[in-house]
Each structure stands twice: as C-alpha cells, then as structure tokens.
py3Dmol code that shows the C-alpha trace and the ligand (Angstrom):
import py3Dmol

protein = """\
ATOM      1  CA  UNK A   1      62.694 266.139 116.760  1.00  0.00           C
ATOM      2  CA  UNK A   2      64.637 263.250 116.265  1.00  0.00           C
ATOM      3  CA  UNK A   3      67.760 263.917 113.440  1.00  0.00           C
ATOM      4  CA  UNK A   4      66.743 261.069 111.183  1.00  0.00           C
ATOM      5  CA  UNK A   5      63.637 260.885 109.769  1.00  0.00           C
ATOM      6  CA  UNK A   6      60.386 258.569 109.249  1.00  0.00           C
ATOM      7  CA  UNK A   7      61.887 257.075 106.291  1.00  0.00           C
ATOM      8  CA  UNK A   8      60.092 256.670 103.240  1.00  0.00           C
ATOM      9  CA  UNK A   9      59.132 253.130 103.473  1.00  0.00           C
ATOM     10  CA  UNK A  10      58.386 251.455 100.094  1.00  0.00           C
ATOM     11  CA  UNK A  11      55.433 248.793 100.708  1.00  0.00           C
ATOM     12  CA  UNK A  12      54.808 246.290  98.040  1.00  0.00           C
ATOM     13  CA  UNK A  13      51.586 247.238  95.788  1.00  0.00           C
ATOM     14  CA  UNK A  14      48.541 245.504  97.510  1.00  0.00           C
ATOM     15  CA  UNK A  15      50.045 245.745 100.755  1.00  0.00           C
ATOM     16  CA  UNK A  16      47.344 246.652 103.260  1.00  0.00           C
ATOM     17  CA  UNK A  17      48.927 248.443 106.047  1.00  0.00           C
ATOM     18  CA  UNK A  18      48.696 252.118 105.373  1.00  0.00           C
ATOM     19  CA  UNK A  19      51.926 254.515 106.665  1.00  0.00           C
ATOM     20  CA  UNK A  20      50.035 257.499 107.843  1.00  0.00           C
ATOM     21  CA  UNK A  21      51.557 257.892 111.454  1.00  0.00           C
ATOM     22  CA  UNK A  22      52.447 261.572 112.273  1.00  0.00           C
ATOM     23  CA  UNK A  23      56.175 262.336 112.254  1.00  0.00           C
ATOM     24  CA  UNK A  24      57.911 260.630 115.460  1.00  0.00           C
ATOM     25  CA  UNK A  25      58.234 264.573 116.717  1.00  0.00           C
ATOM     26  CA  UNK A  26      54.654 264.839 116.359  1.00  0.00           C
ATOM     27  CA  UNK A  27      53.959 261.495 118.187  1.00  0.00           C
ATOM     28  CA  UNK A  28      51.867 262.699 121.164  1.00  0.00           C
ATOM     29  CA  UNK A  29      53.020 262.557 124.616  1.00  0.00           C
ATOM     30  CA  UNK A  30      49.527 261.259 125.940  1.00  0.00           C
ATOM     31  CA  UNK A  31      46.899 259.991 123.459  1.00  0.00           C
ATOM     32  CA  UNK A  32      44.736 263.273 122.601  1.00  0.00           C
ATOM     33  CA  UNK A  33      41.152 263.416 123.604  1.00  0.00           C
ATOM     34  CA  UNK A  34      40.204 263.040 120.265  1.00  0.00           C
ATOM     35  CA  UNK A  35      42.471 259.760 120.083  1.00  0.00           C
ATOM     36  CA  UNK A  36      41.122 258.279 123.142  1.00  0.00           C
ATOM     37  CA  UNK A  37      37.608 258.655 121.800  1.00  0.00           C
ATOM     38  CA  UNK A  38      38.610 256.983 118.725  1.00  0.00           C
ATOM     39  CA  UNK A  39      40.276 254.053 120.186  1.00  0.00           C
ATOM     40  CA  UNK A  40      36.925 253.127 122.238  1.00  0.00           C
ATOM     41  CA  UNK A  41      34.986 253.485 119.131  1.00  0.00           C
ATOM     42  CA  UNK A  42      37.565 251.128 117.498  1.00  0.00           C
ATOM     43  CA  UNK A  43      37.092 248.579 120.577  1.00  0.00           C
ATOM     44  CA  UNK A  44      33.591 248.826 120.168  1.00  0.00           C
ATOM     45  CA  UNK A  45      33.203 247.978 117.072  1.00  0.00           C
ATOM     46  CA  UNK A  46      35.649 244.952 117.187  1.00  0.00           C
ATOM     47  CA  UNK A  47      33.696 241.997 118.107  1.00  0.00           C
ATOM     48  CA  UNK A  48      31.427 243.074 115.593  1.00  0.00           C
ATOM     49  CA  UNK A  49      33.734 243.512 112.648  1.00  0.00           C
ATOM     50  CA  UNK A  50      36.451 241.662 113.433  1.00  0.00           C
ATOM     51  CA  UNK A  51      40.033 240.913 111.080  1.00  0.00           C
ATOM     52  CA  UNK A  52      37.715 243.495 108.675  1.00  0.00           C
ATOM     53  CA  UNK A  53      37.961 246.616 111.165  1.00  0.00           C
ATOM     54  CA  UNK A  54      39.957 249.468 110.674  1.00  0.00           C
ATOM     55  CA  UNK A  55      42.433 249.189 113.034  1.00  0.00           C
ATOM     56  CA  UNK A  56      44.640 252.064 112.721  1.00  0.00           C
ATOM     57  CA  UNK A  57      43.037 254.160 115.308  1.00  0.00           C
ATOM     58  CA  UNK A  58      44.651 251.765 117.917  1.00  0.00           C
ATOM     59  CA  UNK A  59      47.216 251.442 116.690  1.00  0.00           C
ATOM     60  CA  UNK A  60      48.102 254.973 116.734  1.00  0.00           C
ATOM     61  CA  UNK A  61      47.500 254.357 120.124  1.00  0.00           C
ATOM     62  CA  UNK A  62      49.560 251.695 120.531  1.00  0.00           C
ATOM     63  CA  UNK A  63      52.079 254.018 118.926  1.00  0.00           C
ATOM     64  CA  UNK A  64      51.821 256.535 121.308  1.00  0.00           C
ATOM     65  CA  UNK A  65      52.421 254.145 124.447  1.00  0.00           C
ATOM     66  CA  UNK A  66      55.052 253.191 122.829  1.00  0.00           C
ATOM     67  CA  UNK A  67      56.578 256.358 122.682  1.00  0.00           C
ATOM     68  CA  UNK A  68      55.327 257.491 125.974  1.00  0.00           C
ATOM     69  CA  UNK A  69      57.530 254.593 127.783  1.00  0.00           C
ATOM     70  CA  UNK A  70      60.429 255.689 126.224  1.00  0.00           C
ATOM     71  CA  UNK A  71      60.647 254.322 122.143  1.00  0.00           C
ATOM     72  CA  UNK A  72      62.247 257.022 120.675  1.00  0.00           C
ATOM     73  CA  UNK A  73      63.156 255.748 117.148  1.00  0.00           C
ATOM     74  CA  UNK A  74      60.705 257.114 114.572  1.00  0.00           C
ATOM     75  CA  UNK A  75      61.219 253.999 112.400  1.00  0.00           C
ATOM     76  CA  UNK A  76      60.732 251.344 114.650  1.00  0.00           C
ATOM     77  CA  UNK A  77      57.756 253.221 115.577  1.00  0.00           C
ATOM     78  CA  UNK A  78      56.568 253.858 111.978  1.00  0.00           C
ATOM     79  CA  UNK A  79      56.539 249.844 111.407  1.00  0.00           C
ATOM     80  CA  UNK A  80      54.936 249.152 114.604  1.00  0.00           C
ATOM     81  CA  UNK A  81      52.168 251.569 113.663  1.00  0.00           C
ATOM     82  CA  UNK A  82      52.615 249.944 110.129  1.00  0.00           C
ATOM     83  CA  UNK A  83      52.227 245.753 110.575  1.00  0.00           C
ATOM     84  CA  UNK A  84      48.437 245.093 111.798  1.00  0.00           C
ATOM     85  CA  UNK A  85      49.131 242.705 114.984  1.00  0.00           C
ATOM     86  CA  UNK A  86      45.695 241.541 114.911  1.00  0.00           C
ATOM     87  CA  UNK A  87      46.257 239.610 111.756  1.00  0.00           C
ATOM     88  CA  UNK A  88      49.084 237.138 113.629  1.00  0.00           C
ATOM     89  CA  UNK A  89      46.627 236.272 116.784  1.00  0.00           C
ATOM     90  CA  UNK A  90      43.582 234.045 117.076  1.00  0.00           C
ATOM     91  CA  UNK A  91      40.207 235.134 116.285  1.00  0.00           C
ATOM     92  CA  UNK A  92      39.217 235.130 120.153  1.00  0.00           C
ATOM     93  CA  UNK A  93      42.003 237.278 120.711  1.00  0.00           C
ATOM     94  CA  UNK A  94      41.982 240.441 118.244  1.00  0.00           C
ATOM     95  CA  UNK A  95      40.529 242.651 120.939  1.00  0.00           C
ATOM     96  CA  UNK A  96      43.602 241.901 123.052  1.00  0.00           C
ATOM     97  CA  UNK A  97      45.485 242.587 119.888  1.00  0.00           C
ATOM     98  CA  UNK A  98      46.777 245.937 120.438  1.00  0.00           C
ATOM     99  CA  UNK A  99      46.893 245.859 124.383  1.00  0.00           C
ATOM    100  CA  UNK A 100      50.889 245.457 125.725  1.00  0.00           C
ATOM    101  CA  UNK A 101      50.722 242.214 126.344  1.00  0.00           C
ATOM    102  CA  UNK A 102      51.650 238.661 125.337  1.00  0.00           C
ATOM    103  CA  UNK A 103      49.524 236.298 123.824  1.00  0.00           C
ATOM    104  CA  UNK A 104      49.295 232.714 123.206  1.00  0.00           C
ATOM    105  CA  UNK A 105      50.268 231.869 119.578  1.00  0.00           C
ATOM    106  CA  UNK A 106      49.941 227.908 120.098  1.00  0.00           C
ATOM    107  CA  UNK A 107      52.222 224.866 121.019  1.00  0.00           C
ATOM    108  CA  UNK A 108      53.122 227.171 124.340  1.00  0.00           C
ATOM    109  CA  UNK A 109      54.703 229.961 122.708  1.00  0.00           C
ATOM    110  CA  UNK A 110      53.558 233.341 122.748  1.00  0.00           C
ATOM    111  CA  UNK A 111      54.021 236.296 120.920  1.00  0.00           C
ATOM    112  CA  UNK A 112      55.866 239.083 122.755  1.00  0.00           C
ATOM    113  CA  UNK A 113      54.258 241.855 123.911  1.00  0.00           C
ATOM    114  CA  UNK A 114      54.759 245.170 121.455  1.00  0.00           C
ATOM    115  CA  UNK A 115      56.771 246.811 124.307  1.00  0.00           C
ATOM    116  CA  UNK A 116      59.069 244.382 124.403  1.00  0.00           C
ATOM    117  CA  UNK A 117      59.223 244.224 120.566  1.00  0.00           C
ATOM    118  CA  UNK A 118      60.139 247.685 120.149  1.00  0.00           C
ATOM    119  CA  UNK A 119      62.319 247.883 122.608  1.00  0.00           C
ATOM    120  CA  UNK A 120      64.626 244.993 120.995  1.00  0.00           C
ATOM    121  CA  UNK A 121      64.203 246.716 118.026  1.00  0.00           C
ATOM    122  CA  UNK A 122      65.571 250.191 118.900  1.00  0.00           C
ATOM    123  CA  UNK A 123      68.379 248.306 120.275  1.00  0.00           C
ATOM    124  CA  UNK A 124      69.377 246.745 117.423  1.00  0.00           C
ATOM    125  CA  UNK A 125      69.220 249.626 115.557  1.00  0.00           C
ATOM    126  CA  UNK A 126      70.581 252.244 118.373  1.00  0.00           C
ATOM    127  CA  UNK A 127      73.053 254.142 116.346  1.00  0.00           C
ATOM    128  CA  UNK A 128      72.555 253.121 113.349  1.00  0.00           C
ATOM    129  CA  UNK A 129      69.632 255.791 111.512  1.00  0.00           C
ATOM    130  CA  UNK A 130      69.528 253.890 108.125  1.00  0.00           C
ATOM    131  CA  UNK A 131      67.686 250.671 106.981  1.00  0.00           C
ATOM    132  CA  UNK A 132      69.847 247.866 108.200  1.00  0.00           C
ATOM    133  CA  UNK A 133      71.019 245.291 106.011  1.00  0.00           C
ATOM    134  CA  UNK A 134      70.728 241.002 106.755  1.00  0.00           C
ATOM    135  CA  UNK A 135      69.390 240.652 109.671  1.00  0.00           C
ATOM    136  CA  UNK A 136      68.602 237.136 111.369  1.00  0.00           C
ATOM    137  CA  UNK A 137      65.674 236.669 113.586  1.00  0.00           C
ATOM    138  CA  UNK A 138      65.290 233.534 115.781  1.00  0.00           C
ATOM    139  CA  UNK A 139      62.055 231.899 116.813  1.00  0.00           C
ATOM    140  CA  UNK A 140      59.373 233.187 114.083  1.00  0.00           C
ATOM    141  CA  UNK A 141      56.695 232.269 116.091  1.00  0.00           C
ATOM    142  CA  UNK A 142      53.639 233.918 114.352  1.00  0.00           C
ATOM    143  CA  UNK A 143      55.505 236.029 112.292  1.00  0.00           C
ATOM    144  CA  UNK A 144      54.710 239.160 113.496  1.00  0.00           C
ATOM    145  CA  UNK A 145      58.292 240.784 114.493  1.00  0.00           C
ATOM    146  CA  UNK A 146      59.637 239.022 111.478  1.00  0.00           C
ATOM    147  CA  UNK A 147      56.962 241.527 109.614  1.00  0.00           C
ATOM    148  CA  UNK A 148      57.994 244.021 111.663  1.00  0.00           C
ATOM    149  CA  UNK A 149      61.592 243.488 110.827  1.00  0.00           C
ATOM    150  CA  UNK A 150      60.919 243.425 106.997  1.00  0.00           C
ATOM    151  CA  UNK A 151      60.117 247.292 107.194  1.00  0.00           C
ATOM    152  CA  UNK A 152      64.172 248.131 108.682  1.00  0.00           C
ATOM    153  CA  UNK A 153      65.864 246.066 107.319  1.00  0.00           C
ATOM    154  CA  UNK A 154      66.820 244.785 103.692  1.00  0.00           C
ATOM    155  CA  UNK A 155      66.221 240.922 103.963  1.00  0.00           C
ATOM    156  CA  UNK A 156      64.886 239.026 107.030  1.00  0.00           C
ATOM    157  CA  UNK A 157      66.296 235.316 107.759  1.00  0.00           C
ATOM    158  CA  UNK A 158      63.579 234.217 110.478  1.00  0.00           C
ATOM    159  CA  UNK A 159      63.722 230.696 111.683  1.00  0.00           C
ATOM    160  CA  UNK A 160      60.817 228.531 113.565  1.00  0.00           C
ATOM    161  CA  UNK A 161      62.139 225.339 115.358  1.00  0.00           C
ATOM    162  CA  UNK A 162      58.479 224.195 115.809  1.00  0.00           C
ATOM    163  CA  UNK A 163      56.845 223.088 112.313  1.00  0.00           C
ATOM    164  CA  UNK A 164      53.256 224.329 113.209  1.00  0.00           C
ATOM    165  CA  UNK A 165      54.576 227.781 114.093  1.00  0.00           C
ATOM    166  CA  UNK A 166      56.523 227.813 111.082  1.00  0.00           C
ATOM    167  CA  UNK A 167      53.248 226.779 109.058  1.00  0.00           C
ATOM    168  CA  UNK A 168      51.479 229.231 110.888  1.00  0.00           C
ATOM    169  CA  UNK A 169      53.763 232.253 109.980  1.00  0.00           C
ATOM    170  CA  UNK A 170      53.607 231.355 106.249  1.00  0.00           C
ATOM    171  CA  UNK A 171      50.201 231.452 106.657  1.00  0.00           C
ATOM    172  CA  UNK A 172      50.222 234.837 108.462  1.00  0.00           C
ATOM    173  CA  UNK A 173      52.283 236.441 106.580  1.00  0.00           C
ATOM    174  CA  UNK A 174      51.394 235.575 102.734  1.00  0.00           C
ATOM    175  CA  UNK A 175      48.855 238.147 102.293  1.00  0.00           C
ATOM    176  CA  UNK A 176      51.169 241.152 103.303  1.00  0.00           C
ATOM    177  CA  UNK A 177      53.480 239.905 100.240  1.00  0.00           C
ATOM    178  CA  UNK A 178      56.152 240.955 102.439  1.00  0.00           C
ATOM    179  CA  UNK A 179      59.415 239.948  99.417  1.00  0.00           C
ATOM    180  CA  UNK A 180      62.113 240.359 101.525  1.00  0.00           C
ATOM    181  CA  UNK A 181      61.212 238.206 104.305  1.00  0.00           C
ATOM    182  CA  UNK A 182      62.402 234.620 104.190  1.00  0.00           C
ATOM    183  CA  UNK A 183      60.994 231.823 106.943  1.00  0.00           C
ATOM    184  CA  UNK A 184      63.108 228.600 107.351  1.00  0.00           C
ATOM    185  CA  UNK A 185      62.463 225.700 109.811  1.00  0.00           C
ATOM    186  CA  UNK A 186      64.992 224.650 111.986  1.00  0.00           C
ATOM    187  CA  UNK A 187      66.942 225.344 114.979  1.00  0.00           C
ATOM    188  CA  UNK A 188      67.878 228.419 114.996  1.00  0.00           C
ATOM    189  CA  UNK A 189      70.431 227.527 117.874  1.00  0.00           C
ATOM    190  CA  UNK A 190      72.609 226.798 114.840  1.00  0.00           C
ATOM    191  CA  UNK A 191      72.312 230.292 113.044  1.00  0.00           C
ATOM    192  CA  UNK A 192      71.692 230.012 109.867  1.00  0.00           C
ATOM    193  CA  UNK A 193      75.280 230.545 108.060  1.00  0.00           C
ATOM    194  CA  UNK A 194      74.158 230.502 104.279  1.00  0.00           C
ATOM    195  CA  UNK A 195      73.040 234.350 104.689  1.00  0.00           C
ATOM    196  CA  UNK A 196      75.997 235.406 107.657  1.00  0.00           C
ATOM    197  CA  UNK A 197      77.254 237.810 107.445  1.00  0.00           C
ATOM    198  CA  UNK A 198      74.013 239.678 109.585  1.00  0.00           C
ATOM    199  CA  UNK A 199      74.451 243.178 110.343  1.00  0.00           C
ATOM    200  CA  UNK A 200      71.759 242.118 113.020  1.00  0.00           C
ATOM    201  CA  UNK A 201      70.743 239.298 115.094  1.00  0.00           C
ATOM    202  CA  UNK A 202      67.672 238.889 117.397  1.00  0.00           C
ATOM    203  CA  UNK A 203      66.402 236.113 119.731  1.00  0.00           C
ATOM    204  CA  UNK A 204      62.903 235.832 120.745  1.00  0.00           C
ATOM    205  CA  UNK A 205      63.878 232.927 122.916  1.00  0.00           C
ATOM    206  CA  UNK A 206      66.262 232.430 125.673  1.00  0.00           C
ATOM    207  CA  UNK A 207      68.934 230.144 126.641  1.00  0.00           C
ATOM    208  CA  UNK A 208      71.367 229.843 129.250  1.00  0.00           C
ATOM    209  CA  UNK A 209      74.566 231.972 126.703  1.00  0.00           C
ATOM    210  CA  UNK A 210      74.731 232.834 123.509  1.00  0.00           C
ATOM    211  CA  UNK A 211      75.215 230.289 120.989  1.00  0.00           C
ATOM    212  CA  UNK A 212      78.741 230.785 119.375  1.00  0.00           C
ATOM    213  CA  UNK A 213      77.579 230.098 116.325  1.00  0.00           C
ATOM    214  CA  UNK A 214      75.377 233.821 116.230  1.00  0.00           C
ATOM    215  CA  UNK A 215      78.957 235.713 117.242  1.00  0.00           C
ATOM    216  CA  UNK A 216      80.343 233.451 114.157  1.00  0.00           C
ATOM    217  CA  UNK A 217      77.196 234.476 111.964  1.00  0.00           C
ATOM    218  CA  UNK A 218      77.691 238.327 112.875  1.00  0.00           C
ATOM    219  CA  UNK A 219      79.423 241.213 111.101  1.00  0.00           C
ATOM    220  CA  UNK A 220      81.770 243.226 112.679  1.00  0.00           C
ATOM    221  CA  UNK A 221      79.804 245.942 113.153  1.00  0.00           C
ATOM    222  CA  UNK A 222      77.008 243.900 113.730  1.00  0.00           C
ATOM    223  CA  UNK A 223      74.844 243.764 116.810  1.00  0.00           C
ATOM    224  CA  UNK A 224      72.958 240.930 118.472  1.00  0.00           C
ATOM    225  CA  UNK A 225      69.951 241.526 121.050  1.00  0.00           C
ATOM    226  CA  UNK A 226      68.682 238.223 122.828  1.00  0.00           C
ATOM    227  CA  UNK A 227      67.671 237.393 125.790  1.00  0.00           C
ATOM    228  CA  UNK A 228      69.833 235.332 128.206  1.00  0.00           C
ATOM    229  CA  UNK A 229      69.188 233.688 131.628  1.00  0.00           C
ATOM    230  CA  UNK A 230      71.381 234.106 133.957  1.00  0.00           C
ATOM    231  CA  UNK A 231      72.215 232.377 137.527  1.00  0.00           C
ATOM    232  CA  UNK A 232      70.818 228.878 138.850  1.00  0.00           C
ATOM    233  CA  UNK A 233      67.892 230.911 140.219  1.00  0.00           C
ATOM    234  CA  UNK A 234      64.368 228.744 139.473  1.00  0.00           C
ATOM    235  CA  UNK A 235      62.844 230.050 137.371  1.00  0.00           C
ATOM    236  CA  UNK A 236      65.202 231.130 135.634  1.00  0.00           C
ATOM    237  CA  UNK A 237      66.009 235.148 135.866  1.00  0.00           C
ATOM    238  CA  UNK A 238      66.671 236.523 132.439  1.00  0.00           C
ATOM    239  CA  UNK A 239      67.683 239.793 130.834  1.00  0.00           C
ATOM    240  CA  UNK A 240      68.392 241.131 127.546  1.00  0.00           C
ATOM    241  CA  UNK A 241      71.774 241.119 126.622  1.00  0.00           C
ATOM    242  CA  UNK A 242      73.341 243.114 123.645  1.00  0.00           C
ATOM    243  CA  UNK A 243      76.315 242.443 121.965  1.00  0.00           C
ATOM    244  CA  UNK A 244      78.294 244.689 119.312  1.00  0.00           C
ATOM    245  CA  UNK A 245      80.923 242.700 117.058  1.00  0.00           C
ATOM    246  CA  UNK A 246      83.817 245.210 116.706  1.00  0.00           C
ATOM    247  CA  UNK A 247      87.023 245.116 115.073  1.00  0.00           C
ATOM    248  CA  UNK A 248      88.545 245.019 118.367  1.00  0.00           C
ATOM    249  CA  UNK A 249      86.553 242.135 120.047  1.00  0.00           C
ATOM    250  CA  UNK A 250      83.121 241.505 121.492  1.00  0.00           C
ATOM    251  CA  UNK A 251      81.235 244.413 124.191  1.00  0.00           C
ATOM    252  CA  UNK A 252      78.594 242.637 125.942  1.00  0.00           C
ATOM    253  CA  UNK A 253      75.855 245.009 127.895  1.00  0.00           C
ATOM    254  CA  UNK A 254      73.272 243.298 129.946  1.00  0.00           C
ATOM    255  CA  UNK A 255      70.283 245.440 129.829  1.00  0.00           C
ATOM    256  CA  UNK A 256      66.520 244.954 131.967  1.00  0.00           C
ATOM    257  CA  UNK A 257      64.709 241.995 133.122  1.00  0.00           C
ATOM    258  CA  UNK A 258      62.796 240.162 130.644  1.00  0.00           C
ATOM    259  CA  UNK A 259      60.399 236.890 129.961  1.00  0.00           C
ATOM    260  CA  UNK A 260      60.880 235.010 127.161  1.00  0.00           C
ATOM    261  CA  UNK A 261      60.079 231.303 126.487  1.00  0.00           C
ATOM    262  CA  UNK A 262      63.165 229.004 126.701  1.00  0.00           C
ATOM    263  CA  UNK A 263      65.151 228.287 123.553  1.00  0.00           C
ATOM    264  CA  UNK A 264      65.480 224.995 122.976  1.00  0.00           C
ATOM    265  CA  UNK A 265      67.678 223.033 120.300  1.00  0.00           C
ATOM    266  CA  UNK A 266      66.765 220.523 117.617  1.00  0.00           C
ATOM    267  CA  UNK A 267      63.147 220.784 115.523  1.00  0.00           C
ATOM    268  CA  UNK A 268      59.610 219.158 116.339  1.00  0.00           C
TER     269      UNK A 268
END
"""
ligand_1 = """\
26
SAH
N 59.041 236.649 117.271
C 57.940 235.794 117.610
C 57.987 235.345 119.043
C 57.765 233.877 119.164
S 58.100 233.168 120.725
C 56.613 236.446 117.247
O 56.598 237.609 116.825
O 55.584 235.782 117.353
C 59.691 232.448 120.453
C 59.782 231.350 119.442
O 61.114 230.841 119.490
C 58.880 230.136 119.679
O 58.043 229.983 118.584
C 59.852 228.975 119.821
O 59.379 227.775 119.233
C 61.062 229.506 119.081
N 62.325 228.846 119.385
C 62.818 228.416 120.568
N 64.031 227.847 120.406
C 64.329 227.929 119.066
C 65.425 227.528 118.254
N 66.487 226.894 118.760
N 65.366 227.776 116.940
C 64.307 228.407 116.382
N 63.236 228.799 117.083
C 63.240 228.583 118.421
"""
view = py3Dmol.view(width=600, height=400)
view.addModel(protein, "pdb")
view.setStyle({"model": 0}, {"cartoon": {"style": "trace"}})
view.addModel(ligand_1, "xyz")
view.setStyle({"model": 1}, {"stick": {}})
view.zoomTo()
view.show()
C-alpha cells in the first residue's frame, strides 16, 4: 500500500471519464487473465465503434503497465486511468491510442507517450501526497497532459506556441468541461508571470537550459521537470532534468534519457 490514498477526485457533472480504477495497492502486477481478455475484446471492437467505445478496459491496462514499469503514485495513476487519450488523437489513430507510444498530433509535434507522461508527473509530485496548487505546463500540444494535470492540481496554466495546436486543444478539451484548466497561446519560453507563483512547472519541449524566466516563475518549494539537451552531440542527447526551488538555492538532478521535440521561442 502506498500511505496516501486515491484521492477523491471531484469531476465536473457531465464529465465522461468514469474513476473506477482499483486502489493503487490493488493495481495488478501483470494484467489478469481476465484483463487481457478484455483488452482484445476492446481492440476488437475499435475500428468498429470508434471515439463511441468503451475504453476503460484498456485503459486499465494501460494502468497496469504503468505501474508495472515502476509508477508508483496512486494519483497520477488514477488520472491516467481517468482522461480518455483516444479523444486527443486522430481518428486513424485511436487504436494506437492506448499503446506506449508517441503519436503525431500535427504541425510535427507529437504527443508523448503515457510512460513518459507519468513519469514527469510523479516527479513533480514526488513528495508531495496532496493536490498541488498552480502549476504551469509548457507546450499544450493536444491537450492531453494538460487534462491530465487538471485532475492534481488546482489550476493548470498550459501554453501552445503553435496557433493550430492551441486551436486544437480547445477543441479537445471543451467537452470534458475541465474548469480549472486555462490554455493561452504564446511562447511559453517566457513563462507566463501573471499566475507565478507555480508550485509546479513542466516542459513538454526541450531546449538547450532552462529558461530563467521558469526559476523566476517558481515557488520556493516549487519543482520544475523539463527536459534539457545537453552536449554538442547531433542530435541532440537530452534528459529530464528536475529542479526544486528551496529557501536555500536551486538543486538540480538530471534524471534518464528522453525525446522530446525542440522548444523553440516566439509564436506561429
Ligand atoms: N503536452 C503535450 C505534448 C505536446 S509536444 C500533449 O499532451 O500533447 C510539445 C509542444 O511544445 C508542441 O506542441 C510545441 O509546439 C510546443 N512548444 C515548443 N516550444 C514552445 C514554447 N516556447 N512555448 C510553448 N509551446 C512550445
């Protein structure tokens, strides 16, 4: 068991997602028999149903390889089993939806895969058992960590530097109703100082440091999880990097190997 437990999300009314994992203790090991059999059904009937489908089944699933490589915080896992990925990728894609990989979201960005997603997320929130407060997300893409985000945390800054992805994650993410989630367009290299200070800050792009403006936009107390490249090696190697804002100064650890698309400054 885990000491803090699945916490008792509140959802919007009309919110479709249902909350009906089993308790992160209870999360199994290796997908049950029974759960294998019902993810297959769920893939088979995919192409045929499509967005309509009733995709909890995988993501259980998904859930469960999650925990199985390691994701040990029952509320990041609870929202990942939570937010229905297959409603932020492209028709053609929804039977990829659940699968731990990333996809094409347009305009050459992707959408990370849920691995990767998770694994920021426990980071940000390592220590810390409670629902976090601001956080600040940078590069929305499709919307779907932002989503993600919205279920640990009390408000969610996310910002799109690309106008069609920021279109695109309105679009995505209007039906879930989703109040405390707020998209802006611009460059998120910047920050975006009018809700600092963020107990949390997280990059879904890369750059060569960290901007200064993110330490400036961050609590103390706060903790920022982006990826950073590092070295003149081409292409460039990256790895996440996490940084805690204390009272006494900044402690940077550089954590695994990662793949992010490059962050870029200025809008288009
Ligand atoms: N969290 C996203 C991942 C999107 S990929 C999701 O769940 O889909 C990373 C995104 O960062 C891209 O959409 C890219 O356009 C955006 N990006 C890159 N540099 C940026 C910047 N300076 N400001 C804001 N967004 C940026």
């Amino acid at each position: 068991m885990t000491q803090h437990k699945p916490a008792g999300i509140k959802l919007r009314p009309g919110f479709p997602a249902r909350l009906d994992l089993p308790r992160a203790g209870a999360v199994p090991v290796r997908p049950a028999p029974a759960q294998a059999q019902a993810l297959a059904h769920a893939r088979a009937l995919y192409p045929a149903q499509g967005l309509g489908m009733d995709s909890s089944a995988v993501r259980r699933s998904m859930v469960a390889k999650l925990a199985q490589q390691g994701i040990e915080d029952a509320m990041v896992l609870q929202a990942m089993g939570s937010i229905e990925r297959h409603r932020f990728v492209d028709t053609a894609l929804v039977n990829q939806a659940y699968e731990d990989t990333s996809l094409p979201i347009g305009l050459g960005q992707t959408i990370s895969k849920p691995g990767v997603v998770s694994r920021m997320l426990a980071l940000l929130r390592l220590g810390n058992p409670g629902r976090m407060g601001r956080v600040l997300e940078v590069g929305t893409g499709c919307g779907y960590q932002a989503a993600v985000l919205s279920l640990l945390c009390n408000e969610v800054y996310s910002i799109e530097r690309l106008r069609g992805l920021h279109d695109k994650a309105r679009d995505n993410l209007r039906p879930l109703r989703l109040a405390n989630v707020h998209l802006l367009f611009g460059d998120g290299m910047v920050g975006y100082a009018k809700g600092a200070p963020y107990a949390g800050i997280i990059a879904a792009a890369g750059g060569e440091a960290v901007p200064q403006a993110w330490i400036d936009q961050l609590a103390v107390g706060g903790r920022l999880v982006a990826p950073v490249s590092s070295g003149a090696a081409s292409p460039a190697r990256q790895a996440l990097v996490v940084i805690d804002k204390t009272a006494q100064g900044l402690r940077q650890t550089v954590m695994e190997a990662v793949h992010f698309v490059p962050l870029k400054s200025g809008v288009a």
